[in-house]
mmJSON file of the N, C-alpha and C atoms, coordinates in Angstrom:
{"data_MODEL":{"atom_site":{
"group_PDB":["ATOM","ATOM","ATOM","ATOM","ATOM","ATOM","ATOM","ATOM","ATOM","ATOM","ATOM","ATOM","ATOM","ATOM","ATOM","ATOM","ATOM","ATOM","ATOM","ATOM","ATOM","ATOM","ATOM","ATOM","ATOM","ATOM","ATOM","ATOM","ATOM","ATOM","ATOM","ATOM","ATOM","ATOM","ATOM","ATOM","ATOM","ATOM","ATOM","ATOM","ATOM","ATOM","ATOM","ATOM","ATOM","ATOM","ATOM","ATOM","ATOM","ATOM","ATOM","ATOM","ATOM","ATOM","ATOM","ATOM","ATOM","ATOM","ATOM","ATOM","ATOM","ATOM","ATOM","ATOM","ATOM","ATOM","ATOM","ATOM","ATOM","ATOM","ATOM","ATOM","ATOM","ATOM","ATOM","ATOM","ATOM","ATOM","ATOM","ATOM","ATOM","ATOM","ATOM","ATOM","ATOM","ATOM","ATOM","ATOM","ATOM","ATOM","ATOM","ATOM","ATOM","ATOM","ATOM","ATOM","ATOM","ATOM","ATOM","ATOM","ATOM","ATOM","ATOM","ATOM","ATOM","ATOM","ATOM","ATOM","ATOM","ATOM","ATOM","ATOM","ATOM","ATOM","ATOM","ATOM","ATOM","ATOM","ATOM","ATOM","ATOM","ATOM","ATOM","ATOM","ATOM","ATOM","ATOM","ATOM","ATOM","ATOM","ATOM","ATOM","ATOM","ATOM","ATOM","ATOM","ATOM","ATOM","ATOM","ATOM","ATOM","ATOM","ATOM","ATOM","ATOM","ATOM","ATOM","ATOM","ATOM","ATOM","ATOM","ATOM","ATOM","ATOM","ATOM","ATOM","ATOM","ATOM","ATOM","ATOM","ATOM","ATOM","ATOM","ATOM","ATOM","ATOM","ATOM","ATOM","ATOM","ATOM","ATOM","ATOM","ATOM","ATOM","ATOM","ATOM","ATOM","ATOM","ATOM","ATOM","ATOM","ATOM","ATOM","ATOM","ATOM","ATOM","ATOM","ATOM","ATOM","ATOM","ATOM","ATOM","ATOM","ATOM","ATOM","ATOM","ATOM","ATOM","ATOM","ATOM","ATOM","ATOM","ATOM","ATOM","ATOM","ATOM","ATOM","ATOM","ATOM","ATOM","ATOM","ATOM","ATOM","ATOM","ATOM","ATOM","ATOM","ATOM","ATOM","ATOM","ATOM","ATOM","ATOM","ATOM","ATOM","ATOM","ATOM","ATOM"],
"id":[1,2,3,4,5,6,7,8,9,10,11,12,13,14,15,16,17,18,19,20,21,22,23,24,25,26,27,28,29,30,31,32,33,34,35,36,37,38,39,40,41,42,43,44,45,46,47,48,49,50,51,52,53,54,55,56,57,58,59,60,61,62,63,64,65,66,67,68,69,70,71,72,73,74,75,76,77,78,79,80,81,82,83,84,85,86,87,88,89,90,91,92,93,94,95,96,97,98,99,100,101,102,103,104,105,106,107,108,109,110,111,112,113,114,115,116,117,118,119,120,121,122,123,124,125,126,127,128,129,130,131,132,133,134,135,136,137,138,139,140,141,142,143,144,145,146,147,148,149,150,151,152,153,154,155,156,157,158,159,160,161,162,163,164,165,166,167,168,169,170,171,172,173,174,175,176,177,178,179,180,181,182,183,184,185,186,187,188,189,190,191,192,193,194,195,196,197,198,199,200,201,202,203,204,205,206,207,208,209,210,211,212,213,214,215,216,217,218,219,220,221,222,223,224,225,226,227,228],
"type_symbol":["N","C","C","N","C","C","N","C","C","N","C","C","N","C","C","N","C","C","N","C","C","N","C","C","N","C","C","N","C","C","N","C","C","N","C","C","N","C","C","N","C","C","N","C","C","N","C","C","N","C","C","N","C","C","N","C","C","N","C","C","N","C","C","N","C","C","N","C","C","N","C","C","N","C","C","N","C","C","N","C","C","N","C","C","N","C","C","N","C","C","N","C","C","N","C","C","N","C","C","N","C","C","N","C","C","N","C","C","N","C","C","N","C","C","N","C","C","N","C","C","N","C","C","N","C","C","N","C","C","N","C","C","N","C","C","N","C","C","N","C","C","N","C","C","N","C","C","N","C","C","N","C","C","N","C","C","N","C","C","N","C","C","N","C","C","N","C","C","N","C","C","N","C","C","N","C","C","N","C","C","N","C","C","N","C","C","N","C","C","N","C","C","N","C","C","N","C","C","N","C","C","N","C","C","N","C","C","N","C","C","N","C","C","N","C","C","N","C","C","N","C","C","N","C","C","N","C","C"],
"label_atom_id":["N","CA","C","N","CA","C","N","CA","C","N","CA","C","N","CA","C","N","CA","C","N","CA","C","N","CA","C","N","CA","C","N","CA","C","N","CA","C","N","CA","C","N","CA","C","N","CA","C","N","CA","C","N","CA","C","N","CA","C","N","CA","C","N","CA","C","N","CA","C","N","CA","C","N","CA","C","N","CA","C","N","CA","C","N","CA","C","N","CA","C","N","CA","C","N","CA","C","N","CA","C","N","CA","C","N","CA","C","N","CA","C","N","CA","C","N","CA","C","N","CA","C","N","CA","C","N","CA","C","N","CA","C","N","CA","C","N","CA","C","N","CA","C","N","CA","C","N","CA","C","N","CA","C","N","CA","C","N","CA","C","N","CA","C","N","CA","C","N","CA","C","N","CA","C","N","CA","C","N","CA","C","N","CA","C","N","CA","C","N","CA","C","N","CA","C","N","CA","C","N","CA","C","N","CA","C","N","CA","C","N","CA","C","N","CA","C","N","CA","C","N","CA","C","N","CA","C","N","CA","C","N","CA","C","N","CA","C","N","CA","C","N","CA","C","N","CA","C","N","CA","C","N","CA","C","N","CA","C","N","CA","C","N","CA","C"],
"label_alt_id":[null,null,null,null,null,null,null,null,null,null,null,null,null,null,null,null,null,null,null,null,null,null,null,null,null,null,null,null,null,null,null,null,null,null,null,null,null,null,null,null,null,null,null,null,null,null,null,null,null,null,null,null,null,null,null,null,null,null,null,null,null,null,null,null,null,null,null,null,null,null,null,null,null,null,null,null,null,null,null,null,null,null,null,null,null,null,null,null,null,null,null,null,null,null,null,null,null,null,null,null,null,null,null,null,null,null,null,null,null,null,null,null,null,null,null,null,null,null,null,null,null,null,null,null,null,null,null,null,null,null,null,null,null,null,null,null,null,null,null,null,null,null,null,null,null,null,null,null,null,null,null,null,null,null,null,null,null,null,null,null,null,null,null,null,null,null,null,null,null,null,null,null,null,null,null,null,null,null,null,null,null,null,null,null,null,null,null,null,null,null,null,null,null,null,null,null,null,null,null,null,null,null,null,null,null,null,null,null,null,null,null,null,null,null,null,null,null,null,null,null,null,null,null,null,null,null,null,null],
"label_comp_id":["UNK","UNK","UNK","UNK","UNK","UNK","UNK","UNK","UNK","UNK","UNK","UNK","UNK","UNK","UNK","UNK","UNK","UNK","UNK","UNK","UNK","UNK","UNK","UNK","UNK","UNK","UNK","UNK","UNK","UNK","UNK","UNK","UNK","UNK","UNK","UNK","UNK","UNK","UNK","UNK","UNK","UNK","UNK","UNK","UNK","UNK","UNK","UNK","UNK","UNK","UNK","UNK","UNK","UNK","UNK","UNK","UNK","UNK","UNK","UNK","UNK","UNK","UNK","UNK","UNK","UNK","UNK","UNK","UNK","UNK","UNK","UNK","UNK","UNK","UNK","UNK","UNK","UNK","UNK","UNK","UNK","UNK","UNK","UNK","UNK","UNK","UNK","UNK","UNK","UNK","UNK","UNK","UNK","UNK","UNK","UNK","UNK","UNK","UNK","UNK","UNK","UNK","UNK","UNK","UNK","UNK","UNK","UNK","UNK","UNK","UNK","UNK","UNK","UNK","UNK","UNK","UNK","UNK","UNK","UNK","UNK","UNK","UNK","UNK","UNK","UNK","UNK","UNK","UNK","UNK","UNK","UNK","UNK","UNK","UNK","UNK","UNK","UNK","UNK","UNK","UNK","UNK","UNK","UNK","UNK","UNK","UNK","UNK","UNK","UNK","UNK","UNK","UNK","UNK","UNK","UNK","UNK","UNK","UNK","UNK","UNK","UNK","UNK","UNK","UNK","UNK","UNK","UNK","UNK","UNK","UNK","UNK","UNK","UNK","UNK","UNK","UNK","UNK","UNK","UNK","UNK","UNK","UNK","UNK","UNK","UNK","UNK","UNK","UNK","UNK","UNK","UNK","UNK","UNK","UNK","UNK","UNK","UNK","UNK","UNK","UNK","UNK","UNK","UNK","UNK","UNK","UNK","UNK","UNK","UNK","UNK","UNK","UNK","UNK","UNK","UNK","UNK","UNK","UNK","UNK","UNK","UNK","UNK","UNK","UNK","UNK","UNK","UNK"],
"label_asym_id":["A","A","A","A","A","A","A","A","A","A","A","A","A","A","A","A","A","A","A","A","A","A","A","A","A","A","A","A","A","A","A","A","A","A","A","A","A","A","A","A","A","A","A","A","A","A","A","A","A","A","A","A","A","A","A","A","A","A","A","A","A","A","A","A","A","A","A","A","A","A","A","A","A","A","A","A","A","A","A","A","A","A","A","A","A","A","A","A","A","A","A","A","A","A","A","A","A","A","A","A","A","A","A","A","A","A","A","A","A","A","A","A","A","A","A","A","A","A","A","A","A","A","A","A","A","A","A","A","A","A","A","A","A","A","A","A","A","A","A","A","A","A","A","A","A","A","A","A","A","A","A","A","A","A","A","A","A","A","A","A","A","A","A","A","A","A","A","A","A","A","A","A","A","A","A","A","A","A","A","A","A","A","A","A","A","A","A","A","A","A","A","A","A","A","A","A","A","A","A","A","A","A","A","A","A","A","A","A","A","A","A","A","A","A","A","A","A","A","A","A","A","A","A","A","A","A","A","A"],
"label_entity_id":["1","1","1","1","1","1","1","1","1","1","1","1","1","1","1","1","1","1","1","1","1","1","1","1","1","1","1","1","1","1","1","1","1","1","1","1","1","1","1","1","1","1","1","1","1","1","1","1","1","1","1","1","1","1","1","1","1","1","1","1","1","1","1","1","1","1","1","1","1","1","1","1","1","1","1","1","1","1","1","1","1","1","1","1","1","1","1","1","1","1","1","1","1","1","1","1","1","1","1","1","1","1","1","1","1","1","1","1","1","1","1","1","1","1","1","1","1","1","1","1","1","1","1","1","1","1","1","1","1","1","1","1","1","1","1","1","1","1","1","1","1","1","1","1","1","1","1","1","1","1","1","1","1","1","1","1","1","1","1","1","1","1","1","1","1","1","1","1","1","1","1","1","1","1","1","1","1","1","1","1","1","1","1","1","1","1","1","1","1","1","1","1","1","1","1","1","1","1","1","1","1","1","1","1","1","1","1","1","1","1","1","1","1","1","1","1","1","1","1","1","1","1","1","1","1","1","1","1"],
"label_seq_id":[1,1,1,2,2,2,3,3,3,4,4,4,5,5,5,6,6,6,7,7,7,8,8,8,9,9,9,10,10,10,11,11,11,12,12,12,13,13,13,14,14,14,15,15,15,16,16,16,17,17,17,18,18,18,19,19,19,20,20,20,21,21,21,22,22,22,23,23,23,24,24,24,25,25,25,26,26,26,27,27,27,28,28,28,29,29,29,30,30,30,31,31,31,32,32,32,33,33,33,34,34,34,35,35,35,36,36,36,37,37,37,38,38,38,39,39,39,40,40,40,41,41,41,42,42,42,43,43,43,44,44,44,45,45,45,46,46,46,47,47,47,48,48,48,49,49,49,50,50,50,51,51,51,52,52,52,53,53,53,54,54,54,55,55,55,56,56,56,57,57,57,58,58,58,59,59,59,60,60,60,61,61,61,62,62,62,63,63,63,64,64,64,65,65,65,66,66,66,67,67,67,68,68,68,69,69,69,70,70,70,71,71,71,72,72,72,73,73,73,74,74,74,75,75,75,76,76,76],
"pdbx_PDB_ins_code":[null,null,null,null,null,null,null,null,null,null,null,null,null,null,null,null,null,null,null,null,null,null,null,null,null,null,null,null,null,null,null,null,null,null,null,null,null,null,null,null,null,null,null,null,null,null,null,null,null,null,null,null,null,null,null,null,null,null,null,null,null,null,null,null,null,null,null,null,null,null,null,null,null,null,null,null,null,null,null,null,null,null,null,null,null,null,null,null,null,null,null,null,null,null,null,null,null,null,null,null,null,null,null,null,null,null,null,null,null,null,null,null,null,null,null,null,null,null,null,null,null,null,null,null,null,null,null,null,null,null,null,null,null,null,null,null,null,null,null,null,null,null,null,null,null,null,null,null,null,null,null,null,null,null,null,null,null,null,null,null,null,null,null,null,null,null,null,null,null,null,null,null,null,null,null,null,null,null,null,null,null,null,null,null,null,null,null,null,null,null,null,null,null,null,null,null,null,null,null,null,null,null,null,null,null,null,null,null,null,null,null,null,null,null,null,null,null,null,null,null,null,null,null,null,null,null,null,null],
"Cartn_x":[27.243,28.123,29.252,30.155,31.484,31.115,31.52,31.349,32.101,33.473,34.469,34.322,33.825,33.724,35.024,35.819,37.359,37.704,38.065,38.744,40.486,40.813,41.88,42.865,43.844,44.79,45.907,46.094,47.096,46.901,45.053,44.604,44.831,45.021,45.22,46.734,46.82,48.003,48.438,50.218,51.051,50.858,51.112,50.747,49.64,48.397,47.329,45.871,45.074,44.191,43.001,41.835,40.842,39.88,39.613,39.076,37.506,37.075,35.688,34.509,34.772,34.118,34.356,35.559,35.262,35.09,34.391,34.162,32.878,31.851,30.711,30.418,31.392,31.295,30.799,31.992,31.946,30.679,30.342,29.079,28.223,27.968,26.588,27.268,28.5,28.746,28.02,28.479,27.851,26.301,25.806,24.078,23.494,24.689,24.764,23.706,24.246,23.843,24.325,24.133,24.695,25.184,26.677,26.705,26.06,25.043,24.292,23.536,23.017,22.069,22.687,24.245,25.367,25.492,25.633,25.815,24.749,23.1,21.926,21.534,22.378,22.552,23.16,24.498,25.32,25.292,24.69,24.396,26.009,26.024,27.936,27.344,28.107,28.1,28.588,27.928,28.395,30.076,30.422,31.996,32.94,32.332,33.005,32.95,31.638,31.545,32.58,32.419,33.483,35.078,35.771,36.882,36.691,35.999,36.318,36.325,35.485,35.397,36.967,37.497,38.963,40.114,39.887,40.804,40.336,39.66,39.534,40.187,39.929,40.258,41.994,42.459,44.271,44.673,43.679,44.369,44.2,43.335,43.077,43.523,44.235,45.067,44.047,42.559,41.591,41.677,41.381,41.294,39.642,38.974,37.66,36.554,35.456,34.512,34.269,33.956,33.155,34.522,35.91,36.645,36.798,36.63,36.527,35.815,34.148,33.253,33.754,34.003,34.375,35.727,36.368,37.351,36.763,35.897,35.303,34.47,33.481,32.591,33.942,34.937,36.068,36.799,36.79,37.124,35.958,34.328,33.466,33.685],
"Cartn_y":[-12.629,-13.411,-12.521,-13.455,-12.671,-12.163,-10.922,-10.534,-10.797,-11.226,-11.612,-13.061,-14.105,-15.434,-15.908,-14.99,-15.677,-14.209,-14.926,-13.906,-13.315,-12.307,-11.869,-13.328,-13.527,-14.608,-13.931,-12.629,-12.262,-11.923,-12.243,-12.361,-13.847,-14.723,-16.389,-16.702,-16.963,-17.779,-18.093,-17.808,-17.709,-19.012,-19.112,-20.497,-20.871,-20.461,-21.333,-20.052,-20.834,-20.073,-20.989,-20.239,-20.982,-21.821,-22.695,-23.281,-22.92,-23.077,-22.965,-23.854,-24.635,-25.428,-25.108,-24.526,-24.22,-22.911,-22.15,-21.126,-20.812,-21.886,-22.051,-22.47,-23.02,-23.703,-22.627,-21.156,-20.573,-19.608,-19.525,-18.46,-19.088,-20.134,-21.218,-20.797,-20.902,-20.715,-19.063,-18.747,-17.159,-16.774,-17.589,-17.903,-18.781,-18.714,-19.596,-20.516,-22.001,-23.063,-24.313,-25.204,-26.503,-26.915,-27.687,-28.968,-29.708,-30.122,-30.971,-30.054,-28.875,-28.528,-27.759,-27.64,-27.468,-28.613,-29.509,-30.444,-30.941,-30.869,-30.968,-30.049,-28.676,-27.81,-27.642,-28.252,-28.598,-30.053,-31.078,-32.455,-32.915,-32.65,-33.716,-33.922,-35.04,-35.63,-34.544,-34.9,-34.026,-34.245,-35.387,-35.313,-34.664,-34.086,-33.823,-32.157,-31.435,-29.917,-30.33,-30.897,-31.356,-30.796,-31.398,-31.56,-29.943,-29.62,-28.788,-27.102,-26.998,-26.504,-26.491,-27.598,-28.0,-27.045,-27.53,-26.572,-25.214,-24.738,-23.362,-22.845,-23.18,-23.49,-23.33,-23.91,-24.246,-23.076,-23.071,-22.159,-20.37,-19.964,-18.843,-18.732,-19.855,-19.476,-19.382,-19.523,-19.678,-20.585,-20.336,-22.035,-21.987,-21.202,-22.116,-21.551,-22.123,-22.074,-20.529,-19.591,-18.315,-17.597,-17.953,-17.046,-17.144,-18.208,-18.109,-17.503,-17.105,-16.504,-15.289,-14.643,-13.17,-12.447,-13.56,-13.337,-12.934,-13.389,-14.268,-12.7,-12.264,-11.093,-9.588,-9.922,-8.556,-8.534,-9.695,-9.688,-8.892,-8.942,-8.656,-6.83],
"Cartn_z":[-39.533,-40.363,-40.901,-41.488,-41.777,-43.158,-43.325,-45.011,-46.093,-45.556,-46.458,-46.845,-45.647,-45.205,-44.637,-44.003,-43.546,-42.263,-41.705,-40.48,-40.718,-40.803,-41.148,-40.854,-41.47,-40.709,-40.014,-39.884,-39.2,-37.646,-37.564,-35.678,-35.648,-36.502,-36.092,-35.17,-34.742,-33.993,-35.749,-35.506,-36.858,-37.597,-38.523,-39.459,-40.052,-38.987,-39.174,-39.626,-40.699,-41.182,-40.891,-40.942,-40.196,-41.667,-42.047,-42.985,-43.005,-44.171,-44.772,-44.243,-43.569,-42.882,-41.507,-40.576,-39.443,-39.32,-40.616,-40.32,-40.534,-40.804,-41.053,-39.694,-38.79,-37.418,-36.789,-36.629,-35.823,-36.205,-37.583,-37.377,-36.615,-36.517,-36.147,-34.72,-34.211,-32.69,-32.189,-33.274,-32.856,-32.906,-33.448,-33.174,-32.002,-31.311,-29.848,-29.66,-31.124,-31.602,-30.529,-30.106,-29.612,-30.657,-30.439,-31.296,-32.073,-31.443,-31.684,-32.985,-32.39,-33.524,-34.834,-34.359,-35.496,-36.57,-35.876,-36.578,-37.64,-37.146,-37.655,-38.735,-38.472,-39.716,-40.886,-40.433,-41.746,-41.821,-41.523,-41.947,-41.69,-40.586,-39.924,-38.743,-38.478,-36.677,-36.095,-34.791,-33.86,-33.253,-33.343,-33.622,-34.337,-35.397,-36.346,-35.689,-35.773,-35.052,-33.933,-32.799,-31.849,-32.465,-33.355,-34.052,-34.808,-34.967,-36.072,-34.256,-33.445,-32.348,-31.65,-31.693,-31.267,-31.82,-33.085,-33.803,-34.384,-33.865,-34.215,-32.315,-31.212,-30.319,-30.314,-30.831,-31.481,-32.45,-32.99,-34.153,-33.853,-32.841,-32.111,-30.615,-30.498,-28.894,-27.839,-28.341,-27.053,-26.645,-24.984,-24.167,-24.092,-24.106,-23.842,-25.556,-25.121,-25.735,-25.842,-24.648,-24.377,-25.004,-24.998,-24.819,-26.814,-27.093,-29.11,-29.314,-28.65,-29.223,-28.964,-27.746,-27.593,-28.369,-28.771,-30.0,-31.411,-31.519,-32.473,-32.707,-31.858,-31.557,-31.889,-31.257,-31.893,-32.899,-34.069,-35.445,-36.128,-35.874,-37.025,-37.034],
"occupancy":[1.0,1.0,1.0,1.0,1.0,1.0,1.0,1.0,1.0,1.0,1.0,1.0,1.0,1.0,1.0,1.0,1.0,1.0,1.0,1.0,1.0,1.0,1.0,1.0,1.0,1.0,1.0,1.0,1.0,1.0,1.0,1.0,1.0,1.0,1.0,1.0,1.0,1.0,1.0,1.0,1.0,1.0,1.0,1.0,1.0,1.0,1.0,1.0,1.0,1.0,1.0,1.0,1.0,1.0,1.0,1.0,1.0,1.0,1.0,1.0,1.0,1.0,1.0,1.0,1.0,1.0,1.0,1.0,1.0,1.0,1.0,1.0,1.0,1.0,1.0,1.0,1.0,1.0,1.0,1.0,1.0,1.0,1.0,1.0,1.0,1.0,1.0,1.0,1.0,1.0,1.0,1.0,1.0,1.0,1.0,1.0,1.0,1.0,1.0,1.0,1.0,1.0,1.0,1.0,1.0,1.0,1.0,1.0,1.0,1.0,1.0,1.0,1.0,1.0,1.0,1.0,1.0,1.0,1.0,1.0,1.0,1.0,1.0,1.0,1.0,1.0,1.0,1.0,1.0,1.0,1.0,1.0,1.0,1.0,1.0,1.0,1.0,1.0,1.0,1.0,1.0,1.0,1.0,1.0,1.0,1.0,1.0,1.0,1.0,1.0,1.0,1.0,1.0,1.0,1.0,1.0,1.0,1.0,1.0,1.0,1.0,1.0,1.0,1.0,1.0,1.0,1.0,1.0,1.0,1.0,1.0,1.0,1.0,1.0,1.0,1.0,1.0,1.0,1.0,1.0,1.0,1.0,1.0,1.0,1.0,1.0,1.0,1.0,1.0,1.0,1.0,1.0,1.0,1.0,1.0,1.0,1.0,1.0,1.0,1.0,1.0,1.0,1.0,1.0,1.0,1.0,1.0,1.0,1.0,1.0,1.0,1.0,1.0,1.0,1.0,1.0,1.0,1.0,1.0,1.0,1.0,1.0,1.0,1.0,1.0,1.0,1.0,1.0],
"B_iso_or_equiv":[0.0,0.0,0.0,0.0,0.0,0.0,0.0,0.0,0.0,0.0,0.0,0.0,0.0,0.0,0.0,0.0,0.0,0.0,0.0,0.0,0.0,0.0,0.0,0.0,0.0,0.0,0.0,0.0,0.0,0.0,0.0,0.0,0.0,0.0,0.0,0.0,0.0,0.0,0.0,0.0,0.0,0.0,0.0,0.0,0.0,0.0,0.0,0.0,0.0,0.0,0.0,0.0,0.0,0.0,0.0,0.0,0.0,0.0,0.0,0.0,0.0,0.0,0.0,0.0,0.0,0.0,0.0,0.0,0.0,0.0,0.0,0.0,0.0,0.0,0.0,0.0,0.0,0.0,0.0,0.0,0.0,0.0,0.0,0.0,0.0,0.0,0.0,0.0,0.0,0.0,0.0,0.0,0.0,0.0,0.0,0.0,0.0,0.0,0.0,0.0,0.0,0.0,0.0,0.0,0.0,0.0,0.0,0.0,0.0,0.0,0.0,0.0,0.0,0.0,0.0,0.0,0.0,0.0,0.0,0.0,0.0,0.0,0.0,0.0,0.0,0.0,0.0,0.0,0.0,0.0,0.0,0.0,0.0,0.0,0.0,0.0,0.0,0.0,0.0,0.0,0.0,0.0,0.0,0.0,0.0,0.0,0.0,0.0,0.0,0.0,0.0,0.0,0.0,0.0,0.0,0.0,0.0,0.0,0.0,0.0,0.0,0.0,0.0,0.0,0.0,0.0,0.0,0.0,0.0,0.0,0.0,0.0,0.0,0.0,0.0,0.0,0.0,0.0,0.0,0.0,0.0,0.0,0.0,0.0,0.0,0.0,0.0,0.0,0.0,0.0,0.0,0.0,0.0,0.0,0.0,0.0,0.0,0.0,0.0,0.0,0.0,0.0,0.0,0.0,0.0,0.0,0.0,0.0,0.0,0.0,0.0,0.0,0.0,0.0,0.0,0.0,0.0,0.0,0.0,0.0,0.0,0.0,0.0,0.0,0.0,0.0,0.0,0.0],
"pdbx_formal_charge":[null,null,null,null,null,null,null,null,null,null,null,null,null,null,null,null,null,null,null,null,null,null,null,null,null,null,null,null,null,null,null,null,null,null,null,null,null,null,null,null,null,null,null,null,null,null,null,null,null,null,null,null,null,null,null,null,null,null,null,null,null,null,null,null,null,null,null,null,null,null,null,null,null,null,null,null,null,null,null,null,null,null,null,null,null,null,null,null,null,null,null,null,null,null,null,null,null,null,null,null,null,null,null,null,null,null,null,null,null,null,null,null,null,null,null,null,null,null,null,null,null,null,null,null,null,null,null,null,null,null,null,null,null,null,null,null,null,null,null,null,null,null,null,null,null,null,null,null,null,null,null,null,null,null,null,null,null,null,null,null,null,null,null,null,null,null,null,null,null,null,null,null,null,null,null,null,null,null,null,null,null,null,null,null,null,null,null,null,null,null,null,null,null,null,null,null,null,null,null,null,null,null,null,null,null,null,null,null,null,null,null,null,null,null,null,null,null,null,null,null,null,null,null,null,null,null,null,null],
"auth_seq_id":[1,1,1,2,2,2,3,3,3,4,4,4,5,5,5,6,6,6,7,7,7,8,8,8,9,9,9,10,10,10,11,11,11,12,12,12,13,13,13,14,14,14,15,15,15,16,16,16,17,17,17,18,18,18,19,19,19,20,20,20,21,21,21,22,22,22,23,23,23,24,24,24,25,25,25,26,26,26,27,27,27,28,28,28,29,29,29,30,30,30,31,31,31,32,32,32,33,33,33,34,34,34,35,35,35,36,36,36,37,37,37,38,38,38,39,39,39,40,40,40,41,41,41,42,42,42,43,43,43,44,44,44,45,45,45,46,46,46,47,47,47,48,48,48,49,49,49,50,50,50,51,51,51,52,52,52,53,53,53,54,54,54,55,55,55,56,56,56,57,57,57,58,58,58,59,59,59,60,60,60,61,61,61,62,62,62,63,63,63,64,64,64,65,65,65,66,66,66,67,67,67,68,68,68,69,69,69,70,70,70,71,71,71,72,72,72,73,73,73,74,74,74,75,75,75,76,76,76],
"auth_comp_id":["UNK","UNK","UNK","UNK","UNK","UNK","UNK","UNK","UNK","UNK","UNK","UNK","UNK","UNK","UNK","UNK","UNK","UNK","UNK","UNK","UNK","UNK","UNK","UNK","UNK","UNK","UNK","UNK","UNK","UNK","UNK","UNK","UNK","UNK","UNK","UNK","UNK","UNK","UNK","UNK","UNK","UNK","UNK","UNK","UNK","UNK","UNK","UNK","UNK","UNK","UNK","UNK","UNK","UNK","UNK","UNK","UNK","UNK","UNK","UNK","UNK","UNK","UNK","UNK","UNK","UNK","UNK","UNK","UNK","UNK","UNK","UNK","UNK","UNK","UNK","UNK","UNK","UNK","UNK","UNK","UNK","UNK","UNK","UNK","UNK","UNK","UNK","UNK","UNK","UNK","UNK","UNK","UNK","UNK","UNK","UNK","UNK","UNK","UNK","UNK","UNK","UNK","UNK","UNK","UNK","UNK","UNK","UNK","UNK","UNK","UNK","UNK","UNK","UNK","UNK","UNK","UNK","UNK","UNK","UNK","UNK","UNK","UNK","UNK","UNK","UNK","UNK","UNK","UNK","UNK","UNK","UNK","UNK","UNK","UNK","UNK","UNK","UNK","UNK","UNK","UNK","UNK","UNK","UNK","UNK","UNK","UNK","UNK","UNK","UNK","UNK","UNK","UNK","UNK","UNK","UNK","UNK","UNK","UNK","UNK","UNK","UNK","UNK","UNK","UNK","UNK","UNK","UNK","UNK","UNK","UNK","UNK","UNK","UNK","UNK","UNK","UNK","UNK","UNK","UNK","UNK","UNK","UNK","UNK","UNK","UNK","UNK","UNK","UNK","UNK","UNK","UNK","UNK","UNK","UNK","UNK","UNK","UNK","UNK","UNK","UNK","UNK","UNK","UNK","UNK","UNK","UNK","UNK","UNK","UNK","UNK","UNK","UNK","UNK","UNK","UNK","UNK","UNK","UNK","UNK","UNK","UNK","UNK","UNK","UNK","UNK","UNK","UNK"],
"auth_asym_id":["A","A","A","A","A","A","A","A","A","A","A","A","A","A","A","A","A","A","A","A","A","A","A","A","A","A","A","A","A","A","A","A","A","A","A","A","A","A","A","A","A","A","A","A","A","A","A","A","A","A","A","A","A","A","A","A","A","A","A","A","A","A","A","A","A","A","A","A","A","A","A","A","A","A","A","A","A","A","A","A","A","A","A","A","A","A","A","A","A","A","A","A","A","A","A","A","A","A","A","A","A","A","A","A","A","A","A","A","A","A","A","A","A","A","A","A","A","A","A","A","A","A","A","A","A","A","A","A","A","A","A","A","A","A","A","A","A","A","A","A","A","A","A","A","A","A","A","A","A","A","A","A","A","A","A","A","A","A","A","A","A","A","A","A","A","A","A","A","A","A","A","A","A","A","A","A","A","A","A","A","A","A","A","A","A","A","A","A","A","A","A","A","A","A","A","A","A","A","A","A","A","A","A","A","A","A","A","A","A","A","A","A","A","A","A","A","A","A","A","A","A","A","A","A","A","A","A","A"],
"auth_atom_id":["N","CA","C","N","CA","C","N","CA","C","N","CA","C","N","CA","C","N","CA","C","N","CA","C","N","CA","C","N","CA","C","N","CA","C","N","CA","C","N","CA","C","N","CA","C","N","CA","C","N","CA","C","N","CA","C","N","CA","C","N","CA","C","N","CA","C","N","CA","C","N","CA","C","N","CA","C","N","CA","C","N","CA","C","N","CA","C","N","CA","C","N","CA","C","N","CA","C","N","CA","C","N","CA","C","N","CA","C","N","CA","C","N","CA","C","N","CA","C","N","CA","C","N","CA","C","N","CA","C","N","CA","C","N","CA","C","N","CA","C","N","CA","C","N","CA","C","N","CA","C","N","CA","C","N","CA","C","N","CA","C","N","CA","C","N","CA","C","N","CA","C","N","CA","C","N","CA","C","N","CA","C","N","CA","C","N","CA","C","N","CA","C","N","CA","C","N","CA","C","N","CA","C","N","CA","C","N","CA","C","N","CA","C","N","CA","C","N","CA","C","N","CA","C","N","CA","C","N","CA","C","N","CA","C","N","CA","C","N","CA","C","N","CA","C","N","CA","C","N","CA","C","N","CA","C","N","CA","C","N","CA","C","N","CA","C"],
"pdbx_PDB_model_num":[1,1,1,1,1,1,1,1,1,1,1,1,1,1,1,1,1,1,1,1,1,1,1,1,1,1,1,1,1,1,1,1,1,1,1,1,1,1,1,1,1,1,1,1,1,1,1,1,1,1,1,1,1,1,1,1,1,1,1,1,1,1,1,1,1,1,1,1,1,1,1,1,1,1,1,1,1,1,1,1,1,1,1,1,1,1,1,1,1,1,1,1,1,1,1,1,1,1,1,1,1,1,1,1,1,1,1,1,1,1,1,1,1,1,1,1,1,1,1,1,1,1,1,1,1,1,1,1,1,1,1,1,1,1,1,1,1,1,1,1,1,1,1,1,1,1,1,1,1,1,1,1,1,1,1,1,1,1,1,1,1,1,1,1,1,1,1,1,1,1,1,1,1,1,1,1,1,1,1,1,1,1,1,1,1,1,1,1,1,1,1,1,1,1,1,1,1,1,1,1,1,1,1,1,1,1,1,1,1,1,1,1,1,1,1,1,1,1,1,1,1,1,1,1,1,1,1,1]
}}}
């Protein structure tokens, strides 16, 4: 987990900072969680992890899933 609870914003794609809720997303991504059982953890639909997966996705210039986590793995 992050120690600060926020990822520098100056590795974000300019503008955009990653929120408190999709950053609860991505630790659970980094415990290489499903959706589904993301969602079952923080009590949201799995639409919503969906949406929140999206834009962390947007807001880090990754195109896939593996490539946020390995981003994700060279911020900690």
């Amino acid at each position: 987990m992050y120690s600060s609870g926020s990822i520098p914003p100056a590795l974000l794609v300019p503008g955009n900072a990653i929120s408190p809720a999709e950053q609860r997303v991505l630790e659970a991504l980094l415990e290489g969680l499903s959706n589904k059982a993301i969602a079952a953890r923080l009590v949201l639909s799995p639409r919503t992890i969906e949406s929140h997966v999206s834009q962390l996705l947007l807001k880090t210039g990754c195109r896939s899933r593996t490539q946020l986590l390995l981003w994700a793995l060279g911020e900690r």
